[in-house]
Kinemage of the C-alpha trace (Angstrom):
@kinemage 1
@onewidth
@group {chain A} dominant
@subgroup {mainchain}
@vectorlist {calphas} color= white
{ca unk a 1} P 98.499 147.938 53.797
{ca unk a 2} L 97.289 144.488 54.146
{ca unk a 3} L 100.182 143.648 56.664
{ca unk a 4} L 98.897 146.335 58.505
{ca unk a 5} L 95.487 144.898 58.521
{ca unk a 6} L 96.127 141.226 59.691
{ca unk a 7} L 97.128 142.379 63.594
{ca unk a 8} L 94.236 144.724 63.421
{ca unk a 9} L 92.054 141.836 62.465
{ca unk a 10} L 93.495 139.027 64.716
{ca unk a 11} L 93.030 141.829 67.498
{ca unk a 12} L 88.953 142.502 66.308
{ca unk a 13} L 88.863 138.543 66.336
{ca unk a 14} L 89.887 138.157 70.489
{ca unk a 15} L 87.175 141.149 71.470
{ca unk a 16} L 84.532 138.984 69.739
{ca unk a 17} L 86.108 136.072 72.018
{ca unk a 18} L 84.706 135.743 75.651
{ca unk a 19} L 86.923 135.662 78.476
{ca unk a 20} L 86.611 131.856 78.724
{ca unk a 21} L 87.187 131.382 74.973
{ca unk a 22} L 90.547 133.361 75.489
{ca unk a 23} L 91.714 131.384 77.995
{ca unk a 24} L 90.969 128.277 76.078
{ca unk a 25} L 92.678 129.687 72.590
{ca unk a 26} L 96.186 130.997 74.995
{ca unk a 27} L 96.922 127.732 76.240
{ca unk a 28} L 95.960 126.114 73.337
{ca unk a 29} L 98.390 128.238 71.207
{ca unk a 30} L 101.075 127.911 73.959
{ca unk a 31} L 101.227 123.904 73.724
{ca unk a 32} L 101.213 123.921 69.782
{ca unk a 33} L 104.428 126.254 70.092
{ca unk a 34} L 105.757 124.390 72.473
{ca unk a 35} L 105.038 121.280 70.821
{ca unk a 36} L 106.974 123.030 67.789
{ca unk a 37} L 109.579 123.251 69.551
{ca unk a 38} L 109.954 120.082 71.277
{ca unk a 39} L 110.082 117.926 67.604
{ca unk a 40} L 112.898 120.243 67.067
{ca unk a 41} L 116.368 117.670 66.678
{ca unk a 42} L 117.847 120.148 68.727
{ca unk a 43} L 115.363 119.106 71.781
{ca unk a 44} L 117.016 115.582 71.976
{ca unk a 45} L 119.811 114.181 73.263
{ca unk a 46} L 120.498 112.231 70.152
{ca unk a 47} L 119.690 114.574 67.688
{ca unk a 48} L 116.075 112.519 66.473
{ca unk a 49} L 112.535 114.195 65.945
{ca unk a 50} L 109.777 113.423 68.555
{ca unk a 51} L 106.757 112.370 66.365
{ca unk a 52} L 103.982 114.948 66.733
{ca unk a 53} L 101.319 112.912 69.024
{ca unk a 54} L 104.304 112.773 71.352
{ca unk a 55} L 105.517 116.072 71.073
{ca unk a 56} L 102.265 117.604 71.856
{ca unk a 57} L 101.110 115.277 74.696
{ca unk a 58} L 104.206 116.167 76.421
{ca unk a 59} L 103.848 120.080 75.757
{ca unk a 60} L 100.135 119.324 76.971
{ca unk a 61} L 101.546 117.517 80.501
{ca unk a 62} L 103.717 120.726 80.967
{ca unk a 63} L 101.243 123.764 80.354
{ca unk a 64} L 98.821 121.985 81.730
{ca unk a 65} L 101.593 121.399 85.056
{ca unk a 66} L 100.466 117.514 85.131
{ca unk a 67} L 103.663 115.669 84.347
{ca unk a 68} L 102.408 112.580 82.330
{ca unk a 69} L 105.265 111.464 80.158
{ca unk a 70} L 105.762 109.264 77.067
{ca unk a 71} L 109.541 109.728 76.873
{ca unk a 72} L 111.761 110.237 79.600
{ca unk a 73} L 112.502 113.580 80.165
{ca unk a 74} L 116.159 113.041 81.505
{ca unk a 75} L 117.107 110.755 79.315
{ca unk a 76} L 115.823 111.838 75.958
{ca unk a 77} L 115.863 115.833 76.274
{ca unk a 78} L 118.836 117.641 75.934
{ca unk a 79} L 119.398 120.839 77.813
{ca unk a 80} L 117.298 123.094 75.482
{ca unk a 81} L 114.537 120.359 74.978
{ca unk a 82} L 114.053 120.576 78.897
{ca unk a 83} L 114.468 124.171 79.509
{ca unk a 84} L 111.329 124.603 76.867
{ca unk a 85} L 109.686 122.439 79.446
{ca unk a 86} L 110.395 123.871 82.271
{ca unk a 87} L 109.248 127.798 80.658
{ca unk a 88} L 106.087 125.643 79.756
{ca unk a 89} L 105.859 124.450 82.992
{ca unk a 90} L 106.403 127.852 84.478
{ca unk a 91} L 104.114 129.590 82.045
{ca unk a 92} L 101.609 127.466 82.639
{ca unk a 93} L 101.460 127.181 86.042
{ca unk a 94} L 101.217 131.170 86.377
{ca unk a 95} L 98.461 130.880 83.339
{ca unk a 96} L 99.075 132.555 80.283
{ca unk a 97} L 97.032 135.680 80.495
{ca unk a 98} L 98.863 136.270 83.680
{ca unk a 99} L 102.450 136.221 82.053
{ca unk a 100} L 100.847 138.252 79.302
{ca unk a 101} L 99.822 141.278 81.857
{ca unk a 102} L 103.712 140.595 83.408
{ca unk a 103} L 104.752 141.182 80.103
{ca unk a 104} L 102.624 144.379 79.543
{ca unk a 105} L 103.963 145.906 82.946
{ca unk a 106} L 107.507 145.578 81.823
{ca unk a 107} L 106.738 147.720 78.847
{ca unk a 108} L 105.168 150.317 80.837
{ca unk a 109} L 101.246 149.550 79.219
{ca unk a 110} L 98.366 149.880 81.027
{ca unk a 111} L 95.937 146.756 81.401
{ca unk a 112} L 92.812 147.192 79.729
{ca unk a 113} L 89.469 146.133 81.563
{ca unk a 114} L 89.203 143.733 79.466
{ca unk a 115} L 92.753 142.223 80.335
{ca unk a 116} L 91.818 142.256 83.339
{ca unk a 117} L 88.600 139.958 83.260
{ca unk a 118} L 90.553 137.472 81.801
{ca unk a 119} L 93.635 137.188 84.561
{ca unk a 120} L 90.508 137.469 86.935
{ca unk a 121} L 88.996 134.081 85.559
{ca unk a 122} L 92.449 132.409 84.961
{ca unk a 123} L 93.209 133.542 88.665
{ca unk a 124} L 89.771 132.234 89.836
{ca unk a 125} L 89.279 135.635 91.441
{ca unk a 126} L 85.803 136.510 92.908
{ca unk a 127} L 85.685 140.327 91.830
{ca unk a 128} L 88.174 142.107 89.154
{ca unk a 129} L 89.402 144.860 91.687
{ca unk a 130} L 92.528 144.509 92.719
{ca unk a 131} L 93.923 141.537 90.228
{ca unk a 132} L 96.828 143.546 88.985
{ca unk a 133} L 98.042 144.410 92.366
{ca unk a 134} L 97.846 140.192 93.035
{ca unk a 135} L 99.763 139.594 89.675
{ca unk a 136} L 102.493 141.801 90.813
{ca unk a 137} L 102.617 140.362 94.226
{ca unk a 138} L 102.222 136.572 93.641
{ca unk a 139} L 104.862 136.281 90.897
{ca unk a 140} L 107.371 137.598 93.482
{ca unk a 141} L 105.844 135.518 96.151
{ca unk a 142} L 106.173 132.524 93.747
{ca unk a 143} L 109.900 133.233 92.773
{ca unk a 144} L 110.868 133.866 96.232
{ca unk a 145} L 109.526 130.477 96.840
{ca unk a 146} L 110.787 128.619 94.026
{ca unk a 147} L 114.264 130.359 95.029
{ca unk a 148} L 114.399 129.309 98.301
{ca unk a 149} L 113.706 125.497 97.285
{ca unk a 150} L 116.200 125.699 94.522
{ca unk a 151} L 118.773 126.760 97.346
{ca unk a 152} L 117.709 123.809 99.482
{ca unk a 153} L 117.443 121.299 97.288
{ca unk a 154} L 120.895 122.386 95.951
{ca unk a 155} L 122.450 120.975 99.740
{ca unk a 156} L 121.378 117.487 98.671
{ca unk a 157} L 121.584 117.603 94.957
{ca unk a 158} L 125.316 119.263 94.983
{ca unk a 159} L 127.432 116.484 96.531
{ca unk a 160} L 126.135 114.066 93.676
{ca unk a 161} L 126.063 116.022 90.868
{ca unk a 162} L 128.202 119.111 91.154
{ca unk a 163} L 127.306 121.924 88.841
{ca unk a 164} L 124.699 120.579 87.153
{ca unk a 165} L 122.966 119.253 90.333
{ca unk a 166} L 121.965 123.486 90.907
{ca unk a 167} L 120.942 123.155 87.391
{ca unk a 168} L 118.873 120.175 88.998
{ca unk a 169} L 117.416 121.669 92.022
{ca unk a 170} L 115.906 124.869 90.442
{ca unk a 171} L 114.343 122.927 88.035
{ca unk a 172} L 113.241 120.378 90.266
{ca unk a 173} L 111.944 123.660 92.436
{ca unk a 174} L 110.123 124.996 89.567
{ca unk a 175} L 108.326 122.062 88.673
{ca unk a 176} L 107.213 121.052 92.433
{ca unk a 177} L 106.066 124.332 92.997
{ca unk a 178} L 103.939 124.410 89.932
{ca unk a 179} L 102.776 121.413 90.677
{ca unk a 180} L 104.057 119.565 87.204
{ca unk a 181} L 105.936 116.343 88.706
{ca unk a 182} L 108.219 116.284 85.904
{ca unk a 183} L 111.434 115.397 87.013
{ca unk a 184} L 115.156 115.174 84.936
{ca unk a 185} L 117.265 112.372 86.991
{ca unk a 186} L 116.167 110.170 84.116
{ca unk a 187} L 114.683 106.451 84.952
{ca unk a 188} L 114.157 105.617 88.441
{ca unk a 189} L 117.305 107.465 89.695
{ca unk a 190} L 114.936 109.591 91.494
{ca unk a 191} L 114.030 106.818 94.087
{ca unk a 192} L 117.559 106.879 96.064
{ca unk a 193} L 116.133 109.974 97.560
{ca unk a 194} L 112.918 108.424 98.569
{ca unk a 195} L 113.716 107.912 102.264
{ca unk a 196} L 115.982 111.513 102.043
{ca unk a 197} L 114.472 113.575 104.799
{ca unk a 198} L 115.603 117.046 103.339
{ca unk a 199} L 114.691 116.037 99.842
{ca unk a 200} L 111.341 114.757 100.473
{ca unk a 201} L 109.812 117.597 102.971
{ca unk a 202} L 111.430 120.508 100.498
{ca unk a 203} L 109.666 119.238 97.492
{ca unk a 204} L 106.310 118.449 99.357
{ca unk a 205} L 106.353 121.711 101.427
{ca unk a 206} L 106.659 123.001 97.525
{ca unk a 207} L 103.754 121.591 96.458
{ca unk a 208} L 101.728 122.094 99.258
{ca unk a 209} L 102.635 125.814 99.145
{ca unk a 210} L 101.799 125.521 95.384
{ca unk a 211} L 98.353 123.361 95.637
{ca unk a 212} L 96.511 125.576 98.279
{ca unk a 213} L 96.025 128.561 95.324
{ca unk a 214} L 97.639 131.879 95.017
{ca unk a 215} L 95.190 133.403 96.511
{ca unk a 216} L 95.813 131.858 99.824
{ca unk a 217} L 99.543 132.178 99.494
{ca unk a 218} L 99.152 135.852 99.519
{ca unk a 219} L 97.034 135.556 102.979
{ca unk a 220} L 99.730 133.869 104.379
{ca unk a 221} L 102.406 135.648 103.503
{ca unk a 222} L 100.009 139.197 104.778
{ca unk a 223} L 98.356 137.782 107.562
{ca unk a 224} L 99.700 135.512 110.177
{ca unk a 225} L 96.083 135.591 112.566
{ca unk a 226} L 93.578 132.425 111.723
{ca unk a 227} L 91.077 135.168 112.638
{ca unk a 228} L 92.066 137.499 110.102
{ca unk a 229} L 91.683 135.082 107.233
{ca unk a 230} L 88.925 135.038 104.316
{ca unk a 231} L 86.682 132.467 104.718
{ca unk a 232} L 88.116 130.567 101.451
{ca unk a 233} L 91.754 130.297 102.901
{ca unk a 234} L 90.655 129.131 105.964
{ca unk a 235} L 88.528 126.155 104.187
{ca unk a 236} L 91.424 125.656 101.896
{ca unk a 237} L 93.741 125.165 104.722
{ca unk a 238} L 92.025 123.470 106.866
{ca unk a 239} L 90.677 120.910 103.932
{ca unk a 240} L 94.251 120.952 102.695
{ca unk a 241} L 95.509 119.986 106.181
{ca unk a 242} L 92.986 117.190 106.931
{ca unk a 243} L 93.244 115.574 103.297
{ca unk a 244} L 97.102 115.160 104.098
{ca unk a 245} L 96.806 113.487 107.593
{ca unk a 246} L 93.763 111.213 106.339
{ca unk a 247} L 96.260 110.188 103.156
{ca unk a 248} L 99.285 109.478 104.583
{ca unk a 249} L 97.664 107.718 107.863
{ca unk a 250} L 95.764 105.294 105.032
{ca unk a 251} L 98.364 104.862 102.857
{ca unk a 252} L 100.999 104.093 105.666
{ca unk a 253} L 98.547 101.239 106.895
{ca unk a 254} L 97.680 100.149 103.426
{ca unk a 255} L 100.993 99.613 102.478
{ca unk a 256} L 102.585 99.332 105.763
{ca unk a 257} L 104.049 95.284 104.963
{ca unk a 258} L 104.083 95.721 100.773
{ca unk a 259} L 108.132 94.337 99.761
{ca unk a 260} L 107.705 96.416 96.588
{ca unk a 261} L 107.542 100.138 98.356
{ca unk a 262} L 107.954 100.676 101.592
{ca unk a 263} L 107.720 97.231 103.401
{ca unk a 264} L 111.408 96.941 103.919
{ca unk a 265} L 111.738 100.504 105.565
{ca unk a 266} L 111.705 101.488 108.952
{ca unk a 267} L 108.919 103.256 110.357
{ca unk a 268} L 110.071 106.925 110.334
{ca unk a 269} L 110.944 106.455 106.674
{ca unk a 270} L 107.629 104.775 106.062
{ca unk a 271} L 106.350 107.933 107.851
{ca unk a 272} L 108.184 110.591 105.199
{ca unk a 273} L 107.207 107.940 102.137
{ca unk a 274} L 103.518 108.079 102.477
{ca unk a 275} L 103.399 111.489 103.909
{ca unk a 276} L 105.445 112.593 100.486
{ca unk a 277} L 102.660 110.107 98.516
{ca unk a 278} L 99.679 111.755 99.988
{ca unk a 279} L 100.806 115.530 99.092
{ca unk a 280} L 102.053 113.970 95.694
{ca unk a 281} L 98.868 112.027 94.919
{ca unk a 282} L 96.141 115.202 95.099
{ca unk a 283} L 98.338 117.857 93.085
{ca unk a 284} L 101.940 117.219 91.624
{ca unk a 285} L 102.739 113.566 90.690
{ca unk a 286} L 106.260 113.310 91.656
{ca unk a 287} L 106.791 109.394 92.374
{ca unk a 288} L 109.536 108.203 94.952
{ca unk a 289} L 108.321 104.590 94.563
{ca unk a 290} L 107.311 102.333 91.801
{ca unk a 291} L 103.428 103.014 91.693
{ca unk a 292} L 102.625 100.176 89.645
{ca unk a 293} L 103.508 98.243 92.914
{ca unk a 294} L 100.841 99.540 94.913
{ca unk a 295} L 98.308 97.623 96.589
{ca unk a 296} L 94.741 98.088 94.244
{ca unk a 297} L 93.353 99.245 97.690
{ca unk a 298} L 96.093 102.277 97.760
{ca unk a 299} L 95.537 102.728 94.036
{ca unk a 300} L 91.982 102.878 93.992
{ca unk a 301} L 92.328 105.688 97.563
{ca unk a 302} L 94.738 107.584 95.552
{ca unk a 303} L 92.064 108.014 92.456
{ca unk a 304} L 89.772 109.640 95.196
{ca unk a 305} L 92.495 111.743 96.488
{ca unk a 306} L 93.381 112.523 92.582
{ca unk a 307} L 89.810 113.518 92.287
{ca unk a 308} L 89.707 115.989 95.378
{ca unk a 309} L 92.715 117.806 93.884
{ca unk a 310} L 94.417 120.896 95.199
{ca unk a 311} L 92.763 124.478 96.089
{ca unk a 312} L 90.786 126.783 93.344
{ca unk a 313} L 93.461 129.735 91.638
{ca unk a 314} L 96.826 127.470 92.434
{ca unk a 315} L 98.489 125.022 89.661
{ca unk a 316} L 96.556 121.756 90.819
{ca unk a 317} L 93.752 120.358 89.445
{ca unk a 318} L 90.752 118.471 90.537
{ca unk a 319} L 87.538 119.272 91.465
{ca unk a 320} L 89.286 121.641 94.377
{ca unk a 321} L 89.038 121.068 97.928
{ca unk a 322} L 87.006 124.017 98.448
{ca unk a 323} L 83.927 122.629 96.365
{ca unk a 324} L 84.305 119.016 98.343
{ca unk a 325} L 84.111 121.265 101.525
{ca unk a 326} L 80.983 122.566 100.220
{ca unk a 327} L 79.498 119.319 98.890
{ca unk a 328} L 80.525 117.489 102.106
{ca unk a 329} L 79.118 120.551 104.736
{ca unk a 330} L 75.870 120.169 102.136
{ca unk a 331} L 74.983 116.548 102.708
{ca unk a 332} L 75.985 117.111 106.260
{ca unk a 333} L 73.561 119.960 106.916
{ca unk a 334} L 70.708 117.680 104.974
{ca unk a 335} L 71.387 114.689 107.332
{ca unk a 336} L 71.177 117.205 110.262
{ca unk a 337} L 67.661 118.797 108.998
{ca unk a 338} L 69.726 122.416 108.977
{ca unk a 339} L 67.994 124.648 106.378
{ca unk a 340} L 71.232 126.602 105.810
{ca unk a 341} L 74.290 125.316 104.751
{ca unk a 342} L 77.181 127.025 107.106
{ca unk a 343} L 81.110 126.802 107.203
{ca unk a 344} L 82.796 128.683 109.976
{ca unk a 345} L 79.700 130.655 111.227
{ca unk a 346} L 78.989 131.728 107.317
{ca unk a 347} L 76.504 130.897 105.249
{ca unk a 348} L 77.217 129.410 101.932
{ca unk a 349} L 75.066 130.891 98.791
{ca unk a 350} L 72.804 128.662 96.904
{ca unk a 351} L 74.463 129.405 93.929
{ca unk a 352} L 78.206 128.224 94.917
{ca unk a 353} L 76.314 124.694 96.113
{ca unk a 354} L 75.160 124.303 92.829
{ca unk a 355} L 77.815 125.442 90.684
{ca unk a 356} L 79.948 122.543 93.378
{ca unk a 357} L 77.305 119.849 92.696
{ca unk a 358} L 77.754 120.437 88.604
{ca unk a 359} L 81.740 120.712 88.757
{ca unk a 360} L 81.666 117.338 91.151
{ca unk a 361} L 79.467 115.530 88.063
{ca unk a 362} L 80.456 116.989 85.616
{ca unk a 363} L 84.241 115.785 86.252
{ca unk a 364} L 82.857 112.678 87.361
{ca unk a 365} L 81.158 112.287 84.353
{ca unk a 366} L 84.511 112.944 82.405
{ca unk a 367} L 86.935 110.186 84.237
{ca unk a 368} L 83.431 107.622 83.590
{ca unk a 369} L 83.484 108.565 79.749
{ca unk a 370} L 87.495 108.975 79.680
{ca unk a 371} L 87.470 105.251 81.057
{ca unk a 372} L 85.079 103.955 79.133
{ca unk a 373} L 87.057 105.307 75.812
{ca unk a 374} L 90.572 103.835 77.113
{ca unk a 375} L 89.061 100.608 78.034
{ca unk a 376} L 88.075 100.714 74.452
{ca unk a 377} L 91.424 101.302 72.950
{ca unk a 378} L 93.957 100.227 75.251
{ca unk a 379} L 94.670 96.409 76.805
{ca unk a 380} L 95.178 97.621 80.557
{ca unk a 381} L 93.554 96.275 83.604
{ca unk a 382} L 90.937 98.593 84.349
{ca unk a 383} L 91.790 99.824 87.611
{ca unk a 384} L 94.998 101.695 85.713
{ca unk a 385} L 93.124 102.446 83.411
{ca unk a 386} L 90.877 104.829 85.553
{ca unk a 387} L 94.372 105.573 87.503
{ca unk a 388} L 95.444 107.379 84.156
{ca unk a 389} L 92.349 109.076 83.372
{ca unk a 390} L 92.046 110.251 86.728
{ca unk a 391} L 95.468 111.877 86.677
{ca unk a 392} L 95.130 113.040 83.615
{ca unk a 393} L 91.775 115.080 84.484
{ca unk a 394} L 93.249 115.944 87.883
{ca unk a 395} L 96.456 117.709 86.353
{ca unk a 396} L 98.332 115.129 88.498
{ca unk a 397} L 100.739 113.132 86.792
{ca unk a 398} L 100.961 109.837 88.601
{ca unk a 399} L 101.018 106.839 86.184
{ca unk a 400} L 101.151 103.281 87.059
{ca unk a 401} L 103.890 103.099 83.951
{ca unk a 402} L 101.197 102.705 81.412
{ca unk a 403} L 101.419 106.050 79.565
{ca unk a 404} L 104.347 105.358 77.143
{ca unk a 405} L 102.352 102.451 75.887
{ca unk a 406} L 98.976 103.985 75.086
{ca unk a 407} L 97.980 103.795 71.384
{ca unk a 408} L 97.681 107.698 69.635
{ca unk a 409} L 94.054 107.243 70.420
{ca unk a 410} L 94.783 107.015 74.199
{ca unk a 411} L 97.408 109.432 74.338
{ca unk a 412} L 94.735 111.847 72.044
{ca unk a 413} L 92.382 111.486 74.418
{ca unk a 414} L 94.255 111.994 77.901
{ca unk a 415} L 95.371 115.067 76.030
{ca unk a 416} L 91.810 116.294 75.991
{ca unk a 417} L 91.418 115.584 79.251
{ca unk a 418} L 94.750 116.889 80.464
{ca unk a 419} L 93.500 120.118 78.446
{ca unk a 420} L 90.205 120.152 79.922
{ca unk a 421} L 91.632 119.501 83.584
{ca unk a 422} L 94.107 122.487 83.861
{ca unk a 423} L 91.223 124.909 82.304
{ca unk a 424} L 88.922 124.064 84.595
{ca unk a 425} L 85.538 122.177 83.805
{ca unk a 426} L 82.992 124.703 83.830
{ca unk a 427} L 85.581 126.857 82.385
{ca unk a 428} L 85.899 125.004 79.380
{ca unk a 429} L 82.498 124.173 78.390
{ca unk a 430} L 81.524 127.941 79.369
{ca unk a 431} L 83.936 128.780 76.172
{ca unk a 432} L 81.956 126.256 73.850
{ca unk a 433} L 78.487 126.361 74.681
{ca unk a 434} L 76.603 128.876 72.753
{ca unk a 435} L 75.151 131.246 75.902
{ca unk a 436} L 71.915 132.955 75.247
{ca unk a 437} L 72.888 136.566 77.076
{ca unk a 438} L 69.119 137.128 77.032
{ca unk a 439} L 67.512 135.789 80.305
{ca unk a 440} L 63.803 134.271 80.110
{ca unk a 441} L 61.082 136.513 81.755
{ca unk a 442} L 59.099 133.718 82.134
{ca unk a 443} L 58.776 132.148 85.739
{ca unk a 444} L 57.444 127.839 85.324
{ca unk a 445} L 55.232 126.552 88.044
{ca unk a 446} L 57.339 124.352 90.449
{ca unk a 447} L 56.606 120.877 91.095
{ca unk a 448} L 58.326 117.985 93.951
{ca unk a 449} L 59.281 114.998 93.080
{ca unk a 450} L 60.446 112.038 94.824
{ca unk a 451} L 64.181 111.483 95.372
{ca unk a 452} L 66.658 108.723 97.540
């Protein structure tokens, strides 16, 4: 009888939980499991136990797709070890509550209302109509995808590694896609492909593909008119689109004579490198040079593009590119005396500027405490210091090699910000702060005061 009981109770427990507490307590069970299972002996390639602080920062990089590693993952994971990543990796890129609703199709169940809140906020859906019909239609969309690059990237990973080189390219598809930037050639092994045309524009198309949101995806793969697009794709894309051009045409300048990345390549190469760097450095975190060579000046551009992240309801994190669209057509109207903030001949509500403005400091506010906590307890130069952070909170993965050799209170905390990054700001305070439902009748006098 009292076996009986405990689902019954665990079940009455989730109602009382709102949809962004659920969220919070799926991926938060899904990386202790994970973490279970990656201190396992059977999860190495020598037969040792990861310690726990290990075991659960790395299960934190995967669900929360940002690839920041303290062991190698080709070298120290055996076969099982990294095919617990990549379902973490996979899982976690789709979100948890979406798997769960997979799951519960398979079986032939119908999706509560309920259920269905919950895949809307994980999806970062405006309305909840529809969202089962988008679950269904995206994880084929996404497999398709990730099929397709596994195929490709099987052409170039084949000759050099036979068998296990397919083995290679789906899982290298996977993780691009999802936007993790873990990678399994083990060491640097990775940069003899870095001036490989076919390797380099299948795992950035991948990304990109990944970064600009399911959402969008969809829209292209139902639409092919501009015209017919929502007004959210077409400020994704077009954000998407100009962020790339602006980062690679930087980066190539910035770094255009550095020996220690791509000084010593020609100029087409140079071309692919920093065009591969830019798509990397807002969403995924794969590395095809030594980033701890960069110039500060490309370090410091690559933070801000780390900040700017990917596009809301895809894999990437960062304050999205849709809210520094908003932010940026906001201080733009303000300088032009407009009274109405406008993108594409629509007018943007009030309330989206505002919830922009508190995403854009509230994030900021997290990479200025994140800093100030590493700078604290770790003996890095503070410029990769605030590299790591920002990666960390940006679900990106890029690391100027300092991860491995953070203390547990630095790898602690980058797994609270990892945590916090892949949720979603607002998302996760939303679950802890303690919401009064009822709404104040009163209306306070307003009153100007002086600002700039």
């Amino acid at each position: 009888m009292q076996q009986a009981e405990i689902p019954k109770s665990i079940n009455n427990w989730l109602l009382m939980l709102s949809p962004y507490q659920v969220l919070v307590v799926s991926f938060l069970g899904l990386i202790l499991v994970g973490a279970f299972l990656l201190m396992l002996p059977i999860a190495s390639n020598d037969g040792s136990s990861l310690s726990f602080i290990d075991a659960l920062f790395t299960a934190t990089s995967a669900v929360c797709v940002t690839g920041l590693i303290v062991v190698d993952t080709g070298q120290y994971f055996s076969i099982f070890g990294q095919l617990v990543i990549i379902m973490l990796i996979q899982i976690g890129g789709f979100g948890v509550m979406t798997m769960t609703t997979v799951f519960a199709l398979i079986l032939g169940k119908r999706i509560q209302l309920r259920s269905r809140l919950i895949a809307q906020e994980s999806l970062n859906r405006l309305t909840v109509g529809g969202v089962v019909k988008l679950i269904k239609l995206l994880v084929k969309t996404t497999l398709c995808i990730e099929f397709v690059g596994g195929v490709l990237l099987s052409f170039r990973l084949y000759p050099d590694y036979g068998l296990h080189g397919i083995y290679m390219a789906f899982w290298h598809s996977i993780s691009a896609f999802c936007n993790a930037g873990f990678d399994i050639f083990g060491g640097t092994n990775i940069f003899k492909y870095n001036t490989d045309p076919l390797f380099c524009l299948v795992i950035a198309f991948l990304i990109i593909l990944g970064g600009i949101g399911y959402g969008v995806t969809v829209e292209l793969y139902q639409k092919h008119n501009w015209k017919m697009f929502s007004l959210h794709a077409k400020v994704a894309l077009l954000t998407t689109l100009i962020l790339l051009v602006i980062g690679t045409i930087v980066l190539f300048f910035l770094e255009y004579n550095n020996e220690n990345t791509i000084g010593n390549w020609d100029w087409w190469h140079k071309l692919i490198g920093t065009f591969f760097l830019s798509t990397t450095s807002r969403t995924a975190g794969y590395t095809l040079m030594d980033t701890g060579a960069l110039h500060e000046a490309s370090l410091f551009f690559i933070i801000i593009l780390m900040f700017l992240g990917a596009s809301p309801g895809s894999t990437g994190g960062g304050i999205k590119t849709t809210t520094f669209a908003i932010i940026f057509a906001t201080v733009t109207s303000i300088i032009r005396g407009n009274e109405e903030v406008t993108l594409f001949k629509r007018r943007i509500e009030h309330d989206l500027i505002v919830k922009s403005l508190a995403i854009f400091y509230i994030a900021a506010a997290l990479v200025v405490l994140g800093t100030m906590f590493l700078c604290l307890t770790e003996d890095f130069p503070f410029i990769k210091i605030l590299f790591e952070v920002t990666s960390a909170l940006a679900t990106v993965g890029l690391s100027t090699g300092i991860t491995s050799s953070l203390t547990v209170y630095g790898k602690s905390i980058l797994v609270l910000i990892m945590f916090i990054g892949r949720l979603g700001v607002l998302t996760f305070l939303m679950a802890i702060a303690m919401r009064n439902r009822k709404k104040a009748k009163i209306g306070y006098p307003s009153e100007r005061i002086g600002v700039g």
